[in-house]
Structures are given as structure tokens and as C-alpha cells.
FIKOLZA-1660 file (N, C-alpha, C; in steps of 0.1 Angstrom, whole numbers, plus 5000, padded with zeros to 4 digits):
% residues 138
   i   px   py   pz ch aa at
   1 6565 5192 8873  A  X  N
   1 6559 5182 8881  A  X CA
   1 6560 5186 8896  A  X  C
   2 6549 5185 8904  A  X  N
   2 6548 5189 8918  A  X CA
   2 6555 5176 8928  A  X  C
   3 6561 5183 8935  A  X  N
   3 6566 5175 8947  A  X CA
   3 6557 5165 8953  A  X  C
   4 6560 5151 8954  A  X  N
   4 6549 5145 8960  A  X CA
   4 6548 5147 8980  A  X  C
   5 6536 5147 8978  A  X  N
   5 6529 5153 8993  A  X CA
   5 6537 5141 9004  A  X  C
   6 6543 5148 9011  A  X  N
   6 6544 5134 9022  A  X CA
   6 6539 5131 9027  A  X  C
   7 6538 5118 9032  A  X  N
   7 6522 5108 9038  A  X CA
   7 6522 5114 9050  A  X  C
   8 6504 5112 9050  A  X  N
   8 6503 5119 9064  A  X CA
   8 6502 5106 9073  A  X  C
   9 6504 5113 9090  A  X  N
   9 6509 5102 9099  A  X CA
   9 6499 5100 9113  A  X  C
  10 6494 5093 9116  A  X  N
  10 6486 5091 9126  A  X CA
  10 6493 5080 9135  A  X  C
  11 6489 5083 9151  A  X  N
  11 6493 5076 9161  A  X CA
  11 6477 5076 9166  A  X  C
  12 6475 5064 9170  A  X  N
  12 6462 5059 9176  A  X CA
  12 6468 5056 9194  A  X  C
  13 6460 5062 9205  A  X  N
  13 6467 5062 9218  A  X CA
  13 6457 5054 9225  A  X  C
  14 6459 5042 9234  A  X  N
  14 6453 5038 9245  A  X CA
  14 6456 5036 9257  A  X  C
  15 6450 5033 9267  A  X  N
  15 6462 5030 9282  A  X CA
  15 6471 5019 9276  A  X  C
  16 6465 5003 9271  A  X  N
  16 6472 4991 9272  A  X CA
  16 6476 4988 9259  A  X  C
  17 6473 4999 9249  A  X  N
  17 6478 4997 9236  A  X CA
  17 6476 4977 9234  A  X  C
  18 6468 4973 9232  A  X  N
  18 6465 4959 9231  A  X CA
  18 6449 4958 9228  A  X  C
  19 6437 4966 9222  A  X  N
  19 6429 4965 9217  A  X CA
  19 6424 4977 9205  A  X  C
  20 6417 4986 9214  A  X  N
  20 6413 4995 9205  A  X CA
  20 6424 5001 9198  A  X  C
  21 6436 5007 9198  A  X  N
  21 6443 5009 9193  A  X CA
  21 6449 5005 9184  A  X  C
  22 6452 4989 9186  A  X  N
  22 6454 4981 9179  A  X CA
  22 6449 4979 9169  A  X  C
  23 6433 4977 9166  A  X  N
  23 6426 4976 9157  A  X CA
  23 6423 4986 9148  A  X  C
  24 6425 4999 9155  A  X  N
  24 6422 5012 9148  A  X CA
  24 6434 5013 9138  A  X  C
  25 6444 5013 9140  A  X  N
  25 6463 5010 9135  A  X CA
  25 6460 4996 9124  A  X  C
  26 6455 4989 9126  A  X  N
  26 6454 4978 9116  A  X CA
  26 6443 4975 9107  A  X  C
  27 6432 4986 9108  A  X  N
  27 6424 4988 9099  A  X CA
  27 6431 4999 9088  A  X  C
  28 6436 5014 9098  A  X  N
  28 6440 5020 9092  A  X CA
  28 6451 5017 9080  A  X  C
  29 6459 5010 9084  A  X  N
  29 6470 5003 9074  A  X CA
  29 6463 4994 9064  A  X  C
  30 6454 4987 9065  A  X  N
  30 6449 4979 9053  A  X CA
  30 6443 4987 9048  A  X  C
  31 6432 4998 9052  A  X  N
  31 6425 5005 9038  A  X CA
  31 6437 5019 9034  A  X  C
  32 6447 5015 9036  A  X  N
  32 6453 5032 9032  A  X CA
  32 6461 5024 9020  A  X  C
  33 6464 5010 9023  A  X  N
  33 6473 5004 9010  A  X CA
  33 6485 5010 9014  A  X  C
  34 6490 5016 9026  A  X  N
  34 6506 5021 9027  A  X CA
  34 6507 5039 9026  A  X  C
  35 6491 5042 9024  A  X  N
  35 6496 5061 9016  A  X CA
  35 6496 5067 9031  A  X  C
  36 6494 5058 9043  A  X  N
  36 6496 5069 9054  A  X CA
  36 6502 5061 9062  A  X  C
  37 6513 5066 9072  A  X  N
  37 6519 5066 9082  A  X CA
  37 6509 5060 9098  A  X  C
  38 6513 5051 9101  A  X  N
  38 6503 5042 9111  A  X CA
  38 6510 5040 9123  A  X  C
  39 6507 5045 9134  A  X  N
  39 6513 5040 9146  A  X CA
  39 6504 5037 9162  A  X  C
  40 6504 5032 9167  A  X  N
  40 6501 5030 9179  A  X CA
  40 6506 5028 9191  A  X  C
  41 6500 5032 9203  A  X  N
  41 6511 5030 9215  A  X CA
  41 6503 5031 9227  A  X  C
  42 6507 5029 9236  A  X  N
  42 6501 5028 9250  A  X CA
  42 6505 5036 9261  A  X  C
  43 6499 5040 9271  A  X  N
  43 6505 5045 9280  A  X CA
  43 6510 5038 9292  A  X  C
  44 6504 5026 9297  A  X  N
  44 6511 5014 9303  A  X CA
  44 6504 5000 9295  A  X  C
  45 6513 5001 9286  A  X  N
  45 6513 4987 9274  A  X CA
  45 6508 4977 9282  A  X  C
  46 6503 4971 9276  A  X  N
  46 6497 4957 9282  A  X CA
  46 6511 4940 9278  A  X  C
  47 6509 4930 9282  A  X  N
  47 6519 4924 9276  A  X CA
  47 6518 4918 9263  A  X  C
  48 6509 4916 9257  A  X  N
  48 6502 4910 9244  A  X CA
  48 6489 4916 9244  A  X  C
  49 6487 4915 9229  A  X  N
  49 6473 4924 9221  A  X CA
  49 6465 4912 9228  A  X  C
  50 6452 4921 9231  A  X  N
  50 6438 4914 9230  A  X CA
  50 6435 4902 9225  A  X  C
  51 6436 4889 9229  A  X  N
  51 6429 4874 9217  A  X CA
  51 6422 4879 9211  A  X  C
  52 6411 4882 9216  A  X  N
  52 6398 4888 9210  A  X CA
  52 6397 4900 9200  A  X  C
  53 6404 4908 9201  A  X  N
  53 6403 4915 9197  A  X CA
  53 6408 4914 9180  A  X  C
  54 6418 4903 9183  A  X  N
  54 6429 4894 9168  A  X CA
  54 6417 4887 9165  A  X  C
  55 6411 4879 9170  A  X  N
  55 6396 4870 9164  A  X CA
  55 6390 4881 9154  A  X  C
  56 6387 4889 9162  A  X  N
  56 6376 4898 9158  A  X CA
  56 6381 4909 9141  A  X  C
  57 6390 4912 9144  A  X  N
  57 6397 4915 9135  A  X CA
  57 6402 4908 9121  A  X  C
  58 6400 4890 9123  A  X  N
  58 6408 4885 9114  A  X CA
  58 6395 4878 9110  A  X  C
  59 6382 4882 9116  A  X  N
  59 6366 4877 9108  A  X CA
  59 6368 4887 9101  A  X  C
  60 6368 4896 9097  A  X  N
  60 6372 4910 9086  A  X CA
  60 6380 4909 9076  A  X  C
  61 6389 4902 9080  A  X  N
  61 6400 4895 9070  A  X CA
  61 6412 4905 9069  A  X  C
  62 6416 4915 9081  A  X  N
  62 6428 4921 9089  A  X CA
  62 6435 4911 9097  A  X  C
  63 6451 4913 9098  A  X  N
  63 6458 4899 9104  A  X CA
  63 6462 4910 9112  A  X  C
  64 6461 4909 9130  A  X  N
  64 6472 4917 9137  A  X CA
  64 6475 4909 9147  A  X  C
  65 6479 4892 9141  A  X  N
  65 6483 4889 9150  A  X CA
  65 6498 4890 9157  A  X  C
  66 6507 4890 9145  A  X  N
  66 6517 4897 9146  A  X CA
  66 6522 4906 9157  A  X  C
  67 6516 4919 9160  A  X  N
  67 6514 4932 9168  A  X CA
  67 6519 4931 9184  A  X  C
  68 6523 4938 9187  A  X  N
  68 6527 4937 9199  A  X CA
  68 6524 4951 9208  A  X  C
  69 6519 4951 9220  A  X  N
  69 6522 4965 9226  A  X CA
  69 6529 4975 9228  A  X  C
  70 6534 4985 9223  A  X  N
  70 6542 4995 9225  A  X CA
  70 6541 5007 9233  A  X  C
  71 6554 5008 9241  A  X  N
  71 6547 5022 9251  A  X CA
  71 6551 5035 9242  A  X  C
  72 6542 5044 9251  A  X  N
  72 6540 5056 9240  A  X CA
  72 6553 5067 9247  A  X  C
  73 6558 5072 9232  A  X  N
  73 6567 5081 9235  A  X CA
  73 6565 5095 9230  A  X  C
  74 6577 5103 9240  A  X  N
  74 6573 5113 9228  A  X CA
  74 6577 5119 9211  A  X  C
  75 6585 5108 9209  A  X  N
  75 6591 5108 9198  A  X CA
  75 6578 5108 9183  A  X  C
  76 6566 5093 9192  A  X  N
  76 6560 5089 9184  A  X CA
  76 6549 5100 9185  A  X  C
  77 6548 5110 9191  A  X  N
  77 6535 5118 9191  A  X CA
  77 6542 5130 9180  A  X  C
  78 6555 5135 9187  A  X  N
  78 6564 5143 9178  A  X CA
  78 6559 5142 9163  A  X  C
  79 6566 5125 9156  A  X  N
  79 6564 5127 9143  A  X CA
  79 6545 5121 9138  A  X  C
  80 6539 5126 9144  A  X  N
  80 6529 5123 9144  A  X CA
  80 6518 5137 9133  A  X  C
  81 6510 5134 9127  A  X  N
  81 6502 5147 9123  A  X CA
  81 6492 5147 9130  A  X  C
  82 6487 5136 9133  A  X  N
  82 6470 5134 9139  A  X CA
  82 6470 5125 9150  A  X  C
  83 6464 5129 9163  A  X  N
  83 6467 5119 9172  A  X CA
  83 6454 5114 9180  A  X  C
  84 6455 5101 9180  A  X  N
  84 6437 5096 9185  A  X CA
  84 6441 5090 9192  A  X  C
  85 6433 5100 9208  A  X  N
  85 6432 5094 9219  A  X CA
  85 6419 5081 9218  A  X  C
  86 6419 5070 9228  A  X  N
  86 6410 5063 9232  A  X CA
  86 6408 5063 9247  A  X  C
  87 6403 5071 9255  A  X  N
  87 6405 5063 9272  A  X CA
  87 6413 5068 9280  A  X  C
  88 6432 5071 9274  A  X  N
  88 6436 5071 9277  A  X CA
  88 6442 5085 9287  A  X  C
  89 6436 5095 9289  A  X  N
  89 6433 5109 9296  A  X CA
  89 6443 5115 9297  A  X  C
  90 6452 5118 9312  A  X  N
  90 6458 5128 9310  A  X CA
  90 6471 5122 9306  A  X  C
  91 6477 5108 9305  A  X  N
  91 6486 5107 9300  A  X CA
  91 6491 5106 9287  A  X  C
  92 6482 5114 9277  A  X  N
  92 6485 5115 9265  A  X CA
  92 6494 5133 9265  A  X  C
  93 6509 5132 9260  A  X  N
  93 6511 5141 9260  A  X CA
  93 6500 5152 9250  A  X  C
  94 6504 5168 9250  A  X  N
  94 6499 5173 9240  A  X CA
  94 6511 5181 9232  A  X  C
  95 6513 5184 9219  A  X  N
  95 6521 5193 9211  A  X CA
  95 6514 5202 9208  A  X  C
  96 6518 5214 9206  A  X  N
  96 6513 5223 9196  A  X CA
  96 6510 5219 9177  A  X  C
  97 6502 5221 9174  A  X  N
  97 6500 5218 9158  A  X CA
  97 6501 5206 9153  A  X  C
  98 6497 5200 9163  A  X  N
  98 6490 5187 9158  A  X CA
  98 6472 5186 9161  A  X  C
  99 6470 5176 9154  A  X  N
  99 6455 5178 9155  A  X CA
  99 6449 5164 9163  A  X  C
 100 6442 5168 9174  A  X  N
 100 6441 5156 9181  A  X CA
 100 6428 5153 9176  A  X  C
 101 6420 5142 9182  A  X  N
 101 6409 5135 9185  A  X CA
 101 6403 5124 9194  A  X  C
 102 6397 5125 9203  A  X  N
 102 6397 5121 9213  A  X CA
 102 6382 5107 9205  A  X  C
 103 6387 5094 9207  A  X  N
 103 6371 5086 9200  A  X CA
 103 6366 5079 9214  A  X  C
 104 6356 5080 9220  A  X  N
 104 6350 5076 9230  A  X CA
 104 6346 5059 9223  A  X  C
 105 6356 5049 9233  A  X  N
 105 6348 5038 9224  A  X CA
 105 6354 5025 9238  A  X  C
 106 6341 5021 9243  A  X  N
 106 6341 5009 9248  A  X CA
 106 6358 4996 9250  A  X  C
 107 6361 4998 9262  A  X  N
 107 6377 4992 9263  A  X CA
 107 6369 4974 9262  A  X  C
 108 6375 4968 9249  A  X  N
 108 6374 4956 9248  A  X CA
 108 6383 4945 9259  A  X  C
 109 6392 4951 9270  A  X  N
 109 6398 4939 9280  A  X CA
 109 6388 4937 9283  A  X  C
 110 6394 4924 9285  A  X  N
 110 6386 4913 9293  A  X CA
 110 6372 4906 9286  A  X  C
 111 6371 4913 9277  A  X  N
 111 6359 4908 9270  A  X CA
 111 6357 4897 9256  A  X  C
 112 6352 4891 9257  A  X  N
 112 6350 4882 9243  A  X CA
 112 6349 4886 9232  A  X  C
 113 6350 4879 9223  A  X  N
 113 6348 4884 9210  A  X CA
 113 6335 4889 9206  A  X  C
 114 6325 4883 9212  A  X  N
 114 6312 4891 9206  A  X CA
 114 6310 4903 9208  A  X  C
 115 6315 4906 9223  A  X  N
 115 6315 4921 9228  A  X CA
 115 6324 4929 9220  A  X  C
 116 6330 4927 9214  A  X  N
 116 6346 4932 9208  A  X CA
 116 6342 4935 9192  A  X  C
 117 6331 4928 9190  A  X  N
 117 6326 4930 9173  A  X CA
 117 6322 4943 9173  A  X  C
 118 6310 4945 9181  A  X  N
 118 6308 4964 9174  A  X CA
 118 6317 4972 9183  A  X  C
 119 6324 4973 9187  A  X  N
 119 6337 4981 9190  A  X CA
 119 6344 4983 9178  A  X  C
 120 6349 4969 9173  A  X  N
 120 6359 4966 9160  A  X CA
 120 6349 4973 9151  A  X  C
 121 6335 4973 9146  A  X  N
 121 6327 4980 9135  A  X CA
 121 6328 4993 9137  A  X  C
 122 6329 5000 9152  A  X  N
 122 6329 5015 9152  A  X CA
 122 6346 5019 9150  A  X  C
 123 6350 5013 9153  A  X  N
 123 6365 5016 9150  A  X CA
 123 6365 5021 9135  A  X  C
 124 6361 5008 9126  A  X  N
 124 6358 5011 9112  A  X CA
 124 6356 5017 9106  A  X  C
 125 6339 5021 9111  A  X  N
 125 6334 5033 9104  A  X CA
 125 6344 5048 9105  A  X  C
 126 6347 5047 9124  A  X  N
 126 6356 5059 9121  A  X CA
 126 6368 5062 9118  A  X  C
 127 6377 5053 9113  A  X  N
 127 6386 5051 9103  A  X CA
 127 6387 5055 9088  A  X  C
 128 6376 5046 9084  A  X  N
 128 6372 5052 9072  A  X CA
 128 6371 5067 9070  A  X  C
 129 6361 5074 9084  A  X  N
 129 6362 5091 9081  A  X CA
 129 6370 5097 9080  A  X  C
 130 6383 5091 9091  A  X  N
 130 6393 5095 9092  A  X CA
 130 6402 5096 9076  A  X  C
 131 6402 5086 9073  A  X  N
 131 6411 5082 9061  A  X CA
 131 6402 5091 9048  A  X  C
 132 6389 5094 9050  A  X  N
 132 6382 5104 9038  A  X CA
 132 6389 5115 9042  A  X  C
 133 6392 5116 9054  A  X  N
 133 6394 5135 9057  A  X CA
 133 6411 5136 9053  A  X  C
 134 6420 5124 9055  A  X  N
 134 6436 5129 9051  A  X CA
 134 6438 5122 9038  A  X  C
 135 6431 5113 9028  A  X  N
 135 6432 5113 9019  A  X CA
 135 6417 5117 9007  A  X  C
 136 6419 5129 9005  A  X  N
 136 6399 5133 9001  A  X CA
 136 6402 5129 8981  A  X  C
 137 6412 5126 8979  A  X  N
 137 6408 5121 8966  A  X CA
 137 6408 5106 8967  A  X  C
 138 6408 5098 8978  A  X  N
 138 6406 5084 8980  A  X CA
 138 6394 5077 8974  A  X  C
% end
């Protein structure tokens, strides 16, 4: 019997870790069912996630109200396999042999929930690809 594969691990990076991050991390964990490693962080954390962003998120039927901002270390990029920037530029460290991804996607502060819906759907979609490409018998 083969060794089972260790889960693979993704950190999702933003400046305020309190939207797009957030939602990308809490999509990612509801469709993986647990088979991948989820983290998020900020580079100057905001003090609480986005309202809107939790609204927006919990019409989908994802809870992240819970969630809180975290600032970003290098611990968490360390045990990291895959790391997605948002926005966040030069203060994303970089490692060797990890595989980054930089997702160009509209910063929901300050914005309402309507504005925050197709942000949250593009998050989605690219979640999903993401999650085709580290789990391909999904």
C-alpha cells in the first residue's frame, strides 16, 4: 500500500488580509472538504474581515464570520506549497520552490456587498482551478 500523499498547502496573501483573502481561504476550505491545507494572511492586517465581504460569502452558504486578520509570516509562506498573491506587491516575501500566483482582483474595502459579489464569483471560479490543478482526481 502506498504512502498517503501529504495534503497540499496554500496561503492566499493580501495587504489587509480582511477580504479577498479571506474569501479565497474560505472557499478554498469548503470545497476541498479538509484534503488541502488553507491559510491566509496579511501584510498590514486590517482589524476585522470585511462585513461585506461575510454577507457576500454567507449568500453562497460559506460562514467566515468567525475569521479574523492575520499578519503574514515567514513561517506561514515557509510551510506553504502554493502561494497567492492579491495586491499585495513587494511585501510578499519570496522562497525558492514554491510556486507562486499572483490573481489581479478588485480590493473589496470599503465597498458594499453588491460590489463584492463578482469579486467573491471570481475568487470562485479561480479556486475551483486552483483546487482542479492540486487535487486532479477531484
Amino acid at each position: 500500500m502506498s504512502e498517503p500523499q501529504p495534503k497540499p498547502s496554500v496561503l492566499f496573501v493580501c495587504v489587509h488580509n480582511a477580504g479577498r483573502s479571506q474569501m479565497a481561504a474560505a472557499f478554498l476550505t469548503h470545497l476541498s472538504q479538509g484534503r488541502v491545507e488553507v491559510r491566509s494572511a496579511g501584510s498590514a492586517p486590517a482589524d476585522t474581515v470585511n462585513p461585506a465581504a461575510v454577507i457576500a460569502m454567507a449568500e453562497v452558504g460559506v460562514d467566515m464570520s468567525a475569521e479574523t486578520p492575520k499578519i503574514l509570516t515567514m513561517e506561514a509562506v515557509q510551510a506553504s506549497d502554493v502561494v497567492i498573491t492579491m495586491g499585495c506587491g513587494d511585501a510578499c516575501p519570496v522562497f525558492p520552490g514554491k510556486k507562486y500566483l499572483d490573481w489581479k482582483l478588485d480590493d473589496p474595502a470599503g465597498q458594499g456587498v453588491e460590489a463584492v459579489r463578482p469579486i467573491r464569483d471570481e475568487i470562485e471560479h479561480r479556486v475551483r482551478g486552483l483546487l482542479a490543478e492540486l487535487l486532479p482526481e477531484h
